[in-house]
C-alpha positions in Angstrom: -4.6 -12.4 12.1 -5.3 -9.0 13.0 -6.6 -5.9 10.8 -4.9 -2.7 12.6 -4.9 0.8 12.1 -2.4 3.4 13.1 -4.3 4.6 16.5 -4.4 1.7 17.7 -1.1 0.1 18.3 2.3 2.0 19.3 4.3 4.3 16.8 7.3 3.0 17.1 6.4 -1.1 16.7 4.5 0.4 13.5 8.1 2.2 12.4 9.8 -0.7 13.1 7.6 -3.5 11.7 6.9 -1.4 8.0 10.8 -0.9 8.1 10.8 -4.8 8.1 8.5 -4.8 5.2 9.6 -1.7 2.8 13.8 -4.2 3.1 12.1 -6.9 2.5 10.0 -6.3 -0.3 11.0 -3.1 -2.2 14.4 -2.4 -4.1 14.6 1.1 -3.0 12.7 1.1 0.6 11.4 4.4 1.9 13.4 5.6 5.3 12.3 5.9 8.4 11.8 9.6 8.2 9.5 8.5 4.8 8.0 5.6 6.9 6.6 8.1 9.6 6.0 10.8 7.2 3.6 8.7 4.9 1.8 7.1 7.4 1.4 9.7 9.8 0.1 12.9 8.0 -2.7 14.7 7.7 -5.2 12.4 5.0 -2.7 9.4 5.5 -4.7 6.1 5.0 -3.0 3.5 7.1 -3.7 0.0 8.1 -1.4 -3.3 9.4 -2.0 -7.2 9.7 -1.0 -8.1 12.6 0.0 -12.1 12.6 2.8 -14.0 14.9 3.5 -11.4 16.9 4.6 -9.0 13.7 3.4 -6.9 11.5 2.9 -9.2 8.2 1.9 -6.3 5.9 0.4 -3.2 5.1 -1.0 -0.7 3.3 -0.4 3.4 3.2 -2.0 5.7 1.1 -2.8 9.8 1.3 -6.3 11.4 0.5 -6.4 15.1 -1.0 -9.8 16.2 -1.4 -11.8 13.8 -3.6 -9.1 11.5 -4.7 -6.5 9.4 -3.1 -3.3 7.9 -4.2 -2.2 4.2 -3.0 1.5 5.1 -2.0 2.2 1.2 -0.9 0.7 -2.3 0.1 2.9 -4.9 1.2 3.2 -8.3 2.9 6.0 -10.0 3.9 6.4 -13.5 1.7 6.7 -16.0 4.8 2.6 -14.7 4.8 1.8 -14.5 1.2 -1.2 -16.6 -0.6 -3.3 -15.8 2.8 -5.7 -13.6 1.7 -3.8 -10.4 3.5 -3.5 -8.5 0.4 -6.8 -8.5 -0.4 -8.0 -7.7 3.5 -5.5 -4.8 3.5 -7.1 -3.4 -0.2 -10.4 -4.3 1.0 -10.2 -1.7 4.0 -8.1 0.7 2.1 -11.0 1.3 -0.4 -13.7 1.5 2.2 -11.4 3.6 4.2 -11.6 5.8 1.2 -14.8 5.6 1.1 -15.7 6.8 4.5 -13.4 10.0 3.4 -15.7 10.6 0.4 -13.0 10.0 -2.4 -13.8 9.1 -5.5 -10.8 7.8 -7.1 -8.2 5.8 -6.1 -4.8 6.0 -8.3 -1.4 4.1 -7.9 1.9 2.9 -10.1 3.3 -0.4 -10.0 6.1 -2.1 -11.8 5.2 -3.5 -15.0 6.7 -6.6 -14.5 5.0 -6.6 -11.2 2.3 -9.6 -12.0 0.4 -10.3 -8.8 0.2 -6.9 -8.0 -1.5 -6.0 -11.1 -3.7 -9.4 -10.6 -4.6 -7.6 -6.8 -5.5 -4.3 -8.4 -7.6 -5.4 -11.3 -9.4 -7.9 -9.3 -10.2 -4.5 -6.8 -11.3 -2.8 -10.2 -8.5 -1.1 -10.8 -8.2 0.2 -14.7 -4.9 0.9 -16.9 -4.8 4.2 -17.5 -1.7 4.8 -18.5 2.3 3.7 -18.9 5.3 5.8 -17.2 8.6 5.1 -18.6 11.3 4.0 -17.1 9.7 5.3 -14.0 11.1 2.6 -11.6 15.2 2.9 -11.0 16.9 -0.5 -9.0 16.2 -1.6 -12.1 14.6 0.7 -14.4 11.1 -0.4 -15.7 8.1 0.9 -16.6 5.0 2.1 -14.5 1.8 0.9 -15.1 -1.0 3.6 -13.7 -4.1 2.6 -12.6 -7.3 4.2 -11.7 -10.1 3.0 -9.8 -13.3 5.0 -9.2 -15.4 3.9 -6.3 
């Protein structure tokens, strides 16, 4: 296993591999337009695990000043219960860190248990409900906060 970030392998394998991830894991998955849009902006906090010869998972986010919104993190199942979740949140927050943000916020389904168990473990705090936010199917968001 292998903690990556976007400089440092090719543009197109990390296109390709988080295309893998967003069908696989997400009811509505961003494009490929979305994919490179996200990740490669200006702010854009990126980061892959690398495992088998693929990219297992990932996490994207975008900074803006102070604050910093979690856009996505993601692993594919055949690598789940590994620890790469909580590697890929780990380096997220310290990313944010370095940048000098002081809050990190992010939406998740509702029904969305591990997730939430990921966030709150990273201390991540409810700070709020969106209905029927989520379409494919509709569902609540939950919002959370977390001030590091």
């Amino acid at each position: 296993m292998i903690l990556i970030k976007k400089d440092d392998i090719k543009k197109s394998d990390i296109i390709s591999g988080v295309k893998k991830i967003e069908n696989a894991c997400f009811s509505v998955p961003w494009s490929e337009r979305s994919i490179e849009s996200q990740i490669f902006t200006e702010g854009s906090v990126f980061a892959c695990i690398y495992e088998d010869e693929e990219i297992a998972g990932y996490v994207c986010g975008q900074t803006v000043a102070d604050e910093c919104e979690l856009y996505r993190i993601a692993v594919l199942d055949s690598y789940r219960k590994k620890g790469f979740a909580n590697m890929l949140m780990e380096y997220f927050i310290n990313e944010c860190k370095n940048k000098a943000v002081k809050s990190i916020f992010l939406e998740v389904r509702s029904s969305n248990t591990p997730a939430r168990s990921l966030y709150e473990k990273s201390g991540f705090q409810t700070i709020g409900i969106r209905k029927k936010y989520y379409s494919e199917p509709t569902e609540d968001a939950v919002i959370y906060k977390a001030e590091i």
